[in-house]
SERO-4910 file (N, C-alpha, C, O; in steps of 0.05 Angstrom, whole numbers):
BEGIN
 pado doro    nc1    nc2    nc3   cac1   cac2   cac3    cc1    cc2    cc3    oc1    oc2    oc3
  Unk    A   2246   2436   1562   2244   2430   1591   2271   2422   1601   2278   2400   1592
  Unk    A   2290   2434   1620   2304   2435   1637   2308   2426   1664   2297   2438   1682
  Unk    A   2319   2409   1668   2326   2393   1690   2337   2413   1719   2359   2420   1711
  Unk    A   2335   2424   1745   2319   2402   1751   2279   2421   1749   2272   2444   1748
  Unk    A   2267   2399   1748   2238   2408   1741   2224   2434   1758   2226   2429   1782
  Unk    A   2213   2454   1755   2189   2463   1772   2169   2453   1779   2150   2448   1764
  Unk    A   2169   2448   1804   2154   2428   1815   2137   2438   1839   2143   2448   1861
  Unk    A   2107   2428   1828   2080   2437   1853   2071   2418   1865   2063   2398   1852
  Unk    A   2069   2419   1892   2054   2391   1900   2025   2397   1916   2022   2411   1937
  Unk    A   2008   2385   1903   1970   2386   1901   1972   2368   1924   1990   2351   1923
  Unk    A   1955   2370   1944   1943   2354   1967   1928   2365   1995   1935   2383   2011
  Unk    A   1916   2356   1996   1895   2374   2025   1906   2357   2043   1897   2362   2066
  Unk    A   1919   2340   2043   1931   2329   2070   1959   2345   2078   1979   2339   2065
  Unk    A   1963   2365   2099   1989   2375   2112   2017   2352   2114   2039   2353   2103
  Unk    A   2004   2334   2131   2023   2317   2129   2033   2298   2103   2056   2288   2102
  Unk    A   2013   2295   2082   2017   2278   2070   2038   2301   2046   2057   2290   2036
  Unk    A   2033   2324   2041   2047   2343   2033   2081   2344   2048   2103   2340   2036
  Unk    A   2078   2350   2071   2113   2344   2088   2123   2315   2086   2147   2311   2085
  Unk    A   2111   2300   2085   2119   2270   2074   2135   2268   2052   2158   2258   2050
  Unk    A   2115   2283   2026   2130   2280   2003   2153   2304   1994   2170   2307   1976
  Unk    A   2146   2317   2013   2171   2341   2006   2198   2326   2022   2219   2331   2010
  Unk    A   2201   2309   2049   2216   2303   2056   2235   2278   2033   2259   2275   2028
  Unk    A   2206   2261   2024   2218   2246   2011   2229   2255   1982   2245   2240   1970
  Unk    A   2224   2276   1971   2233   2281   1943   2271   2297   1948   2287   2302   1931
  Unk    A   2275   2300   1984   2294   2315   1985   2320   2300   1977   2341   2314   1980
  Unk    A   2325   2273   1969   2347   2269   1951   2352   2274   1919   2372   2272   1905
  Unk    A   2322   2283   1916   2322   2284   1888   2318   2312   1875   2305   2316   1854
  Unk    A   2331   2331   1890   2335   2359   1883   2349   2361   1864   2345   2385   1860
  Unk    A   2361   2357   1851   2367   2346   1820   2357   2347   1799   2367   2355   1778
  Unk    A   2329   2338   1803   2301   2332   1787   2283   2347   1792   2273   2362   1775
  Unk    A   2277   2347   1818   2252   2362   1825   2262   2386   1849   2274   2384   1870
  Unk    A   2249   2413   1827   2256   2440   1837   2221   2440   1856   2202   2450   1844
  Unk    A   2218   2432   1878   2191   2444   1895   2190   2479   1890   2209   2493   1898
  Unk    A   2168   2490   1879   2172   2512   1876   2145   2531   1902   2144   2553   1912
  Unk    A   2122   2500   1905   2094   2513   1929   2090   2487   1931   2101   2465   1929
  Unk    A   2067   2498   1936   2044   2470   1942   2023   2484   1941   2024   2508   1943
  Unk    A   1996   2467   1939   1973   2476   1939   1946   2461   1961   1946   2436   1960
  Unk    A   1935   2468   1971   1922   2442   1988   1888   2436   1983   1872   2426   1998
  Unk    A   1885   2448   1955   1858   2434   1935   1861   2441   1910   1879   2456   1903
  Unk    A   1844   2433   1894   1848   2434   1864   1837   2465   1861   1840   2471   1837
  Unk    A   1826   2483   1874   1827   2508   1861   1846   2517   1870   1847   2536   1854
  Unk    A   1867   2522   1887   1889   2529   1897   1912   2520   1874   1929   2537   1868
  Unk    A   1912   2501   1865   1921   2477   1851   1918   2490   1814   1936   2493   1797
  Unk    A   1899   2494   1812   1894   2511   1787   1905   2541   1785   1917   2551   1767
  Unk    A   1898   2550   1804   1909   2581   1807   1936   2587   1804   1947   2606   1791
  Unk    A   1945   2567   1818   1982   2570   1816   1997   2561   1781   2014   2570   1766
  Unk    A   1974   2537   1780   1991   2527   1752   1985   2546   1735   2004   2547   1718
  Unk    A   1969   2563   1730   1966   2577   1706   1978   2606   1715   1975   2622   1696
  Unk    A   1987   2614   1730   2005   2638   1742   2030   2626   1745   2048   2642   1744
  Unk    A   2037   2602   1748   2071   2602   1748   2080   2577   1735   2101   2565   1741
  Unk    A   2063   2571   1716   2072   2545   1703   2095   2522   1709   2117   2517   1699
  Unk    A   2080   2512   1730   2109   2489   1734   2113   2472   1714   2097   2471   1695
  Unk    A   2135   2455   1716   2142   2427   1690   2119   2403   1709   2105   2386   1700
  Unk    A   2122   2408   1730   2105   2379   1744   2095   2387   1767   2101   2404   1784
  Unk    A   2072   2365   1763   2059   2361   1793   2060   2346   1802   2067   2326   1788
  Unk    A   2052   2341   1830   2051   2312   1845   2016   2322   1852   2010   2345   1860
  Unk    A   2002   2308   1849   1978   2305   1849   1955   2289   1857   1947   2272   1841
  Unk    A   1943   2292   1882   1925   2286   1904   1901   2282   1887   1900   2299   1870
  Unk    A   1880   2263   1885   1853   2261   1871   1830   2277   1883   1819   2297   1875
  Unk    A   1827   2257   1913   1809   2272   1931   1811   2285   1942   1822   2280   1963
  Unk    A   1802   2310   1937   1811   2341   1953   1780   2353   1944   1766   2347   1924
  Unk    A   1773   2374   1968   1759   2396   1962   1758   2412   1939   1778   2415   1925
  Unk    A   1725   2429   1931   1721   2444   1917   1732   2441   1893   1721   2452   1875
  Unk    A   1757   2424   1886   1752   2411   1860   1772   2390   1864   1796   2396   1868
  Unk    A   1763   2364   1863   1791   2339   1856   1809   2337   1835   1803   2349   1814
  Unk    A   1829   2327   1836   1842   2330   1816   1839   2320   1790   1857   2326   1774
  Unk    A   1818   2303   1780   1807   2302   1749   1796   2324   1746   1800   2334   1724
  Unk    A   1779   2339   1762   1767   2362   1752   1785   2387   1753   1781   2403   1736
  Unk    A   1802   2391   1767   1821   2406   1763   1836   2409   1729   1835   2427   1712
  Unk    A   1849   2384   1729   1859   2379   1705   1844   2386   1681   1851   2397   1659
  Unk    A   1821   2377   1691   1804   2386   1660   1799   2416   1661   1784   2421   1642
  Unk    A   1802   2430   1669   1805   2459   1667   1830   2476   1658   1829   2498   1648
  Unk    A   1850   2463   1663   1874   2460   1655   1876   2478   1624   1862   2473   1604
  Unk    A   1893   2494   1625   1898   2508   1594   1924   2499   1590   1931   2496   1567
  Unk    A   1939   2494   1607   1965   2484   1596   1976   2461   1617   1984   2465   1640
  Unk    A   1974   2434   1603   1981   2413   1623   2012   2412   1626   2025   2414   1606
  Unk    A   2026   2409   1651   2048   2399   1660   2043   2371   1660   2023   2357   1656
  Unk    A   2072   2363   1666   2070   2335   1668   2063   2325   1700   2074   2332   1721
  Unk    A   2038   2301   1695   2027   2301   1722   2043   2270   1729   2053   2253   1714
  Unk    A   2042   2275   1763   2046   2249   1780   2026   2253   1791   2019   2277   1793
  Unk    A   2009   2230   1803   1993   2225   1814   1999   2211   1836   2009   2189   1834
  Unk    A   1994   2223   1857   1996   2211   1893   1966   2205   1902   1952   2219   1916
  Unk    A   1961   2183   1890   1931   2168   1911   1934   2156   1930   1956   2154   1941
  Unk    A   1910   2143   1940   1901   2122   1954   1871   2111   1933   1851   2099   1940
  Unk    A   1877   2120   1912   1849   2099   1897   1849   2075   1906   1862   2063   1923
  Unk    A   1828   2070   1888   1823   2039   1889   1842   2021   1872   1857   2034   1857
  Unk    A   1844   1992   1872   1865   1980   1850   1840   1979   1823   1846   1965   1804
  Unk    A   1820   1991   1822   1810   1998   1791   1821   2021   1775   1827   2020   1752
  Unk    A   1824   2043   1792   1835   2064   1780   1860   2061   1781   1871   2078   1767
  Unk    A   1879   2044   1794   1915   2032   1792   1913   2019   1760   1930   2021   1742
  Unk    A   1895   2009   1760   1899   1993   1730   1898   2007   1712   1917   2007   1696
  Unk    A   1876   2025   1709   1875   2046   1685   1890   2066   1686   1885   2083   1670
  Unk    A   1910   2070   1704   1929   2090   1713   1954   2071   1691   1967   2080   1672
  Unk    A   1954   2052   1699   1973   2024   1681   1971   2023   1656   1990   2023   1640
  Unk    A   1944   2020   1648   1938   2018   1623   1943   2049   1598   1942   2051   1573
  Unk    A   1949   2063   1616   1941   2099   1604   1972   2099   1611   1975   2123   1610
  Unk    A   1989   2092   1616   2022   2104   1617   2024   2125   1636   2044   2139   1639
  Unk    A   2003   2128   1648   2009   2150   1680   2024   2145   1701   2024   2121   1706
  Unk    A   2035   2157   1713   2052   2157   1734   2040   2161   1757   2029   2181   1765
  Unk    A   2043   2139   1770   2022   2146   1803   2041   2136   1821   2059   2119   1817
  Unk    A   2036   2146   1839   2055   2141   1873   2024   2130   1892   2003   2143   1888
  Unk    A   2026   2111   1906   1994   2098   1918   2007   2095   1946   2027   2083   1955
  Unk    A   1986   2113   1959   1995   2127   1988   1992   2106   2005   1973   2092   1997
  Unk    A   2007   2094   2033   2033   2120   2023   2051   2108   2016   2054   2084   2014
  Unk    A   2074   2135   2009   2085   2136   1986   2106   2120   1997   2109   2119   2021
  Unk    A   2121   2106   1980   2148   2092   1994   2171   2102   1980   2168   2110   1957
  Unk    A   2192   2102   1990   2217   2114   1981   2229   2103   1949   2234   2113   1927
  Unk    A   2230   2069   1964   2239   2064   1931   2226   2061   1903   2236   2058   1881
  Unk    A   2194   2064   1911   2172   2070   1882   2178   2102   1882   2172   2110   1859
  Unk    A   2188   2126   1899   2195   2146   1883   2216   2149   1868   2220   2166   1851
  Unk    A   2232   2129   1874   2259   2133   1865   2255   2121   1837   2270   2129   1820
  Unk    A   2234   2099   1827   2244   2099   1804   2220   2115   1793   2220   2111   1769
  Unk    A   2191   2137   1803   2184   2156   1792   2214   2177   1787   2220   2186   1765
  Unk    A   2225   2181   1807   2243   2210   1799   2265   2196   1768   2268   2211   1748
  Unk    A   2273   2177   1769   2288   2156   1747   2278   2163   1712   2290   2169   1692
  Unk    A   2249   2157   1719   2234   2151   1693   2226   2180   1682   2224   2188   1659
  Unk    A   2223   2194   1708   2217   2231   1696   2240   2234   1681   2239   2238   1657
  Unk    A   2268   2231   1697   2293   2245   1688   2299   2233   1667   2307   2247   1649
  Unk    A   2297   2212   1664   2306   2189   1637   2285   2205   1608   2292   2209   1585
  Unk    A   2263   2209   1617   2249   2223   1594   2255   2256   1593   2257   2271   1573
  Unk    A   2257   2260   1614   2263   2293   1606   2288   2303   1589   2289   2324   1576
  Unk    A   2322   2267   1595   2340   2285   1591   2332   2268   1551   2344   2276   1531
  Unk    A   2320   2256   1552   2319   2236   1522   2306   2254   1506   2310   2252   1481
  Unk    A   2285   2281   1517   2269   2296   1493   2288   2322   1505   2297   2338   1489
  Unk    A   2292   2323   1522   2313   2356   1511   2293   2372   1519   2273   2369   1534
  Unk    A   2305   2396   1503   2294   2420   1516   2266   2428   1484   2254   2449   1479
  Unk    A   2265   2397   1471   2255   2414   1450   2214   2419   1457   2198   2432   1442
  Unk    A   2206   2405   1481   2187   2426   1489   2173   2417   1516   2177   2394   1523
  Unk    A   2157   2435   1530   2154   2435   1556   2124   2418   1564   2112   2416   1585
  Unk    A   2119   2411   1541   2085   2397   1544   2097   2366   1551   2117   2353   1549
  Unk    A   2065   2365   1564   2067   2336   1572   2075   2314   1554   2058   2312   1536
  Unk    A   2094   2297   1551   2104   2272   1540   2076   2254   1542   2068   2237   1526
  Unk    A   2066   2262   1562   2041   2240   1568   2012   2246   1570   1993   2237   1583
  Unk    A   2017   2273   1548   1985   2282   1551   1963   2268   1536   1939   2267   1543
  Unk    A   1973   2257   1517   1948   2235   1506   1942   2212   1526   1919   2203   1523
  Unk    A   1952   2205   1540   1945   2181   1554   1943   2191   1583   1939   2174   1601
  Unk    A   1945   2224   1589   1928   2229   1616   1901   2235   1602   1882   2222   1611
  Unk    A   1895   2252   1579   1866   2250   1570   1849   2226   1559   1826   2224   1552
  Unk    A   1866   2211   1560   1844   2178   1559   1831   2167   1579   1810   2156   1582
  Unk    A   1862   2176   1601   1853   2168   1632   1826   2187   1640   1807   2178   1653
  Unk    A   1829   2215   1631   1806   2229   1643   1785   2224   1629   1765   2237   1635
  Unk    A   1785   2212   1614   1764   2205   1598   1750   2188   1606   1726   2192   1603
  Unk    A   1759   2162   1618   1760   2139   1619   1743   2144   1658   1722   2134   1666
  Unk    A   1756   2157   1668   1753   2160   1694   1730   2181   1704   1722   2181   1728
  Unk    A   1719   2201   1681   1689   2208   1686   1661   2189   1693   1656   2167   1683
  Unk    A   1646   2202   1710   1626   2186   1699   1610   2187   1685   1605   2208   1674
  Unk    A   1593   2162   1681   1574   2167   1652   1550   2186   1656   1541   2184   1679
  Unk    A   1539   2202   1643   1521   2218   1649   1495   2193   1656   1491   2171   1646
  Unk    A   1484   2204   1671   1460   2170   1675   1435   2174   1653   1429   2198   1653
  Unk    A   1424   2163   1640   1403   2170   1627   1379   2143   1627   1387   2121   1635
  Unk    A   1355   2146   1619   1339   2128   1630   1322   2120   1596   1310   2100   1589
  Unk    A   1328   2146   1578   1306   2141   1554   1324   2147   1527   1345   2160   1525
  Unk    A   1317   2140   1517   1326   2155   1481   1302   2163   1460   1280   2153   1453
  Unk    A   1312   2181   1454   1288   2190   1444   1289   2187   1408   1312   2190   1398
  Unk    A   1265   2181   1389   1265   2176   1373   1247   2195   1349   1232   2211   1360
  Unk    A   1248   2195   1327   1227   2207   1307   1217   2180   1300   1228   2158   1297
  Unk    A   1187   2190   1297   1153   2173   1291   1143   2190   1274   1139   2213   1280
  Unk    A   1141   2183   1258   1126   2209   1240   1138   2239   1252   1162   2245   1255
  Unk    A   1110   2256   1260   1118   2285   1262   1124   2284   1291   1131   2307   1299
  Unk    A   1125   2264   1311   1124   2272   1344   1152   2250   1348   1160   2231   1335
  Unk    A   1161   2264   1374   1190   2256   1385   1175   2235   1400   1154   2241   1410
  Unk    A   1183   2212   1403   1176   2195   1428   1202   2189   1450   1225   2196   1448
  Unk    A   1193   2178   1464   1226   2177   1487   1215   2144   1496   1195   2137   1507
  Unk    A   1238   2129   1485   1228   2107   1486   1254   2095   1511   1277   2101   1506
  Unk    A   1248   2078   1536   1262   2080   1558   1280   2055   1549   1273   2038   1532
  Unk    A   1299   2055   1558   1319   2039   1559   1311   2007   1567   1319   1988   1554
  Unk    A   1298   2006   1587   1290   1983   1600   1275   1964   1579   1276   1940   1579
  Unk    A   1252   1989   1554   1246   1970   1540   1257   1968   1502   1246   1963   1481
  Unk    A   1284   1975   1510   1306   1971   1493   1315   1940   1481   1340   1943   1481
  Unk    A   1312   1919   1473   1331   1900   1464   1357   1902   1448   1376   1896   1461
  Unk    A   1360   1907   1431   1384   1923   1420   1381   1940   1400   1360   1950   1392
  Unk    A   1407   1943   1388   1420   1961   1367   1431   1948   1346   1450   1933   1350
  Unk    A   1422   1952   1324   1433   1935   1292   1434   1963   1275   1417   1980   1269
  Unk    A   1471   1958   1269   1473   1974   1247   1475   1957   1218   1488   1937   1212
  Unk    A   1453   1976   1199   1452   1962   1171   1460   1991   1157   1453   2013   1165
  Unk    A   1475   1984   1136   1490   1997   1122   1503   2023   1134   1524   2023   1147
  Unk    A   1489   2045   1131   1499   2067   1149   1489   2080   1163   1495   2103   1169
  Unk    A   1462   2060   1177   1431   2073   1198   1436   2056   1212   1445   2034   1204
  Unk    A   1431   2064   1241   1432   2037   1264   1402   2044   1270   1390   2065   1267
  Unk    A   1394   2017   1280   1355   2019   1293   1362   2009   1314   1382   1995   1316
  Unk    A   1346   2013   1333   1333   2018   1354   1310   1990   1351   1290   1992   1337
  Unk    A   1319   1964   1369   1294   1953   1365   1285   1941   1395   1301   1932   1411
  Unk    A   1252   1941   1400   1255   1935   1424   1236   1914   1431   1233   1896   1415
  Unk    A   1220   1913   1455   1225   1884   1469   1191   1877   1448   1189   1853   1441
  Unk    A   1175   1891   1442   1158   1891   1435   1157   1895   1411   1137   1907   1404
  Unk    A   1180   1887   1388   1183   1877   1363   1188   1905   1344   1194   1903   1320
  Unk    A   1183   1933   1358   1196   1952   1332   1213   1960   1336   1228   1956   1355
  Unk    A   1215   1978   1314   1245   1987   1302   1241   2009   1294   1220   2015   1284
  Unk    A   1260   2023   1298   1269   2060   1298   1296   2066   1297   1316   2064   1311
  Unk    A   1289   2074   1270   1316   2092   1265   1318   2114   1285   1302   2129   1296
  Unk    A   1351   2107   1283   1366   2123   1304   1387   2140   1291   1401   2130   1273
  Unk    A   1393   2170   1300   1413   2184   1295   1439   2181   1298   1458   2193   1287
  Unk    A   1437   2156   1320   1473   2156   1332   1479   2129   1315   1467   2113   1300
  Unk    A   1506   2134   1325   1529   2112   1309   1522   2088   1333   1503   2090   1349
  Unk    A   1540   2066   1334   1540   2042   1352   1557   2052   1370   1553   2050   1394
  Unk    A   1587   2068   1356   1612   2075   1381   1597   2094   1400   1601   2093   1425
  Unk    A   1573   2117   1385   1567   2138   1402   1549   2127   1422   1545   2139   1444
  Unk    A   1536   2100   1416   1516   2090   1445   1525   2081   1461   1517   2085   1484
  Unk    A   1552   2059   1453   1566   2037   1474   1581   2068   1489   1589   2065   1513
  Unk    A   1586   2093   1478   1600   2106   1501   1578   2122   1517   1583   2130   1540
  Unk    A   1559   2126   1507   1518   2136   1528   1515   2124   1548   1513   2129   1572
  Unk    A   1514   2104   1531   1488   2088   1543   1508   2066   1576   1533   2065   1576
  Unk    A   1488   2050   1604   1507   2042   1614   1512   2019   1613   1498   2005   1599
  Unk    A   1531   2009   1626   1541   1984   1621   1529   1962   1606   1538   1945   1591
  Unk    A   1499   1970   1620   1479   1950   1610   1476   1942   1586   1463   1922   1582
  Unk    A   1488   1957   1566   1488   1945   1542   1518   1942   1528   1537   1958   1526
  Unk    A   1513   1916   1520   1540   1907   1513   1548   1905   1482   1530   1892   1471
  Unk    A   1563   1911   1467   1569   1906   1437   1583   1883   1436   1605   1880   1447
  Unk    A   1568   1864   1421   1572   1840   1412   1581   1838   1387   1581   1814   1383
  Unk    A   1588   1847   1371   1599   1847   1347   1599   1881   1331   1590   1901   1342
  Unk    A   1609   1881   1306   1613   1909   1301   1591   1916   1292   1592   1939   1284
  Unk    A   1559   1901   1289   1543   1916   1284   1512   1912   1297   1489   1913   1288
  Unk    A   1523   1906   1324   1500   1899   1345   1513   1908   1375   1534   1902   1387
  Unk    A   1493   1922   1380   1490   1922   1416   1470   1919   1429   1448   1927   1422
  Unk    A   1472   1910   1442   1444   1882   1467   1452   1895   1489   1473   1903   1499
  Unk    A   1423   1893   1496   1417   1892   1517   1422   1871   1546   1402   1858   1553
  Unk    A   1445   1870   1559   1443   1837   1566   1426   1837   1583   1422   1813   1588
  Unk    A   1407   1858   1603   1384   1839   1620   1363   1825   1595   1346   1810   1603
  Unk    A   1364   1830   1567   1349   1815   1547   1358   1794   1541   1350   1781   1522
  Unk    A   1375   1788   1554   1393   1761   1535   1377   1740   1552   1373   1744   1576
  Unk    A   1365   1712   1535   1356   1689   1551   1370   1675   1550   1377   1668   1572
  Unk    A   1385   1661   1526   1401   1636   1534   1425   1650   1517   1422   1671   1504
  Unk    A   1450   1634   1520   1471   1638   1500   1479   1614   1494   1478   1597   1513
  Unk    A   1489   1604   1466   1487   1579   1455   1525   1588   1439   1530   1608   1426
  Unk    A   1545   1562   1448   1570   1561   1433   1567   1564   1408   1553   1544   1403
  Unk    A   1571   1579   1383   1582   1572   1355   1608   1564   1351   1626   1558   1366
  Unk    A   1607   1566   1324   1639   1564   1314   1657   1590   1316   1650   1614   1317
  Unk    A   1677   1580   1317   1697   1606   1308   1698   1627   1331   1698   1651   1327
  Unk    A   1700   1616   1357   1695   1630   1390   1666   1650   1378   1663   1674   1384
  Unk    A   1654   1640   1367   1624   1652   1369   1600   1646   1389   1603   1626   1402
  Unk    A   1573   1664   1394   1563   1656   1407   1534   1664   1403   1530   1688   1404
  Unk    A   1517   1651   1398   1490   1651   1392   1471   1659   1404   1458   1640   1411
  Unk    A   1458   1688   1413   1445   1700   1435   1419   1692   1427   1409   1694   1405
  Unk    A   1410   1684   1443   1374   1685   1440   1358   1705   1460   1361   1705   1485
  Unk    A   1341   1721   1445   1324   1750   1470   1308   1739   1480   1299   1718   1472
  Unk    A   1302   1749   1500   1270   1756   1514   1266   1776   1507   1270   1797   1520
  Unk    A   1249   1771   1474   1235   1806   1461   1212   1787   1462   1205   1771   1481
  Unk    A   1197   1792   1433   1176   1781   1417   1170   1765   1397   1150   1751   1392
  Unk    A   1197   1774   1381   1206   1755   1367   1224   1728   1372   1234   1711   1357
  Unk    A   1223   1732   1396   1249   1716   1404   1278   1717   1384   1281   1699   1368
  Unk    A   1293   1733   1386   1311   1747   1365   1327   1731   1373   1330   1722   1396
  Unk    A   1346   1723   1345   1373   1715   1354   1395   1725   1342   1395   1726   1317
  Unk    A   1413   1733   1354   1441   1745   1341   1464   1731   1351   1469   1722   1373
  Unk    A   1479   1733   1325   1504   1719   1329   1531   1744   1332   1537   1763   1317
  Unk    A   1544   1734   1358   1569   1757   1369   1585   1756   1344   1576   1746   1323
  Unk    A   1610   1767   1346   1636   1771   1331   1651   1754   1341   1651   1742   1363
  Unk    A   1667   1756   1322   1697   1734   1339   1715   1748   1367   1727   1739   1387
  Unk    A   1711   1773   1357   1735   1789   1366   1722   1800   1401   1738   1806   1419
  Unk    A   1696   1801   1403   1683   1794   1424   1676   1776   1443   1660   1779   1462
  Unk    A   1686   1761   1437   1689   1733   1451   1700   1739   1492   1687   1736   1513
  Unk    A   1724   1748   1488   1726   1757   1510   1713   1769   1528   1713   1765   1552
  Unk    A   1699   1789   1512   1684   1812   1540   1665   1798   1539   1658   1794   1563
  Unk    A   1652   1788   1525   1628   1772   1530   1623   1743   1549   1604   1730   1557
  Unk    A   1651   1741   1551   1647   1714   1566   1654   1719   1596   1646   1707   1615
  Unk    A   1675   1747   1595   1673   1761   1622   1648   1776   1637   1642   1773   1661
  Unk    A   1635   1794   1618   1608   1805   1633   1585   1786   1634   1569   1787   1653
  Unk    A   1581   1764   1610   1563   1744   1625   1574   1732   1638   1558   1714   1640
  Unk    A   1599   1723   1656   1615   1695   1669   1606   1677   1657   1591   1663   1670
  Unk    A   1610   1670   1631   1613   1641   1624   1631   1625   1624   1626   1602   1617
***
């Protein structure tokens, strides 16, 4: 990759497109504008017919936004991102090493976007044209889907599938290398999935409390301090169940219940 970049800029706003072309014009150096596009299928079409090094990249746009764009993507450039998100998606933009401009754009946050492109482009050379930051834009898109919604899980009973609903879920205990399924009305069913594959299913509503339990927290009745930043859940099942968190959970747990 060769300095200065091929460069596309994604956005369904006219003006917000002449904005940033005016403002990138000290930095013709860096950034070669080669089009623009003004939605993510316009936006797709060009990248895979003329492969730029970068984009500047609009979220909300027609017929496809720019996460869904991206994920169609056969060969990623390196992306900038020009929002107006929210400051939830600024953080995980932070947290993932992405590059975002948050509309509108101001002169001296491009200047040190154009800084940090060139500082990385001239430090790896020409030895290849993929994203520097494609693992941590696919975390972000990862991270920034949403959850598919689901309401049941379904289980084996003998010879018949049952679909047992979430609502009358209490949690998830993995013992040795089977996790069960136990719920408000005292049974238990083996389950096919792992603990990582439910806490990423299932929604918020259930929280992992340690590495071999996930709760339900509208089941949680009281929570009681232990030792060692631990914390002693007591259910509203049948048994009145009690499980003890992890250490290392301490935090999220004391943030999604506010304790």
């Amino acid at each position: 990759m060769q300095l200065p970049l091929k460069t596309l800029l994604i956005d369904d706003e006219p003006l917000a497109i002449s904005r940033l072309r005016r403002l990138l014009v000290p930095y013709s150096d860096t950034f070669d504008i080669i089009g623009e596009a003004g939605n993510g299928a316009e936006g797709l079409a060009f990248i895979e017919a003329k492969q730029p090094d970068v984009i500047f990249l609009d979220i909300e746009m027609p017929l496809l936004n720019g996460f869904e764009m991206l994920s169609k993507l056969n060969t990623m450039p390196m992306v900038i991102f020009a929002t107006a998100y929210d400051q939830y998606a600024i953080r995980a933009f932070e947290e993932n090493s992405v590059d975002y401009l948050l509309k509108p754009i101001e002169a001296e946050r491009l200047s040190r976007t154009a800084q940090k492109i060139r500082s990385q482009v001239e430090r790896d050379g020409a030895k290849s044209r993929s994203n520097p930051m494609t693992d941590s834009l696919m975390q972000l898109l990862a991270q920034m889907q949403p959850k598919k919604e689901i309401h049941s899980l379904s289980v084996k009973t003998g010879d018949k599938i049952v679909l047992v609903s979430l609502t009358d879920i209490a949690y998830f205990e993995a013992e040795d290398k089977y996790v069960f399924l136990c719920t408000t009305d005292g049974q238990k069913h083996l389950t096919t999935y792992t603990l990582t594959t439910l806490s990423e299913k299932l929604p918020d509503t259930f929280l992992r409390v340690s590495r071999s339990v996930l709760v339900n927290r509208f089941k949680i009745a009281e929570v009681h301090r232990h030792f060692d930043s631990k914390y002693l859940l007591v259910l509203a099942d049948k048994k009145t169940t009690k499980l003890t968190t992890g250490s290392t959970y301490a935090d999220a747990i004391r943030q999604l219940l506010e304790l």
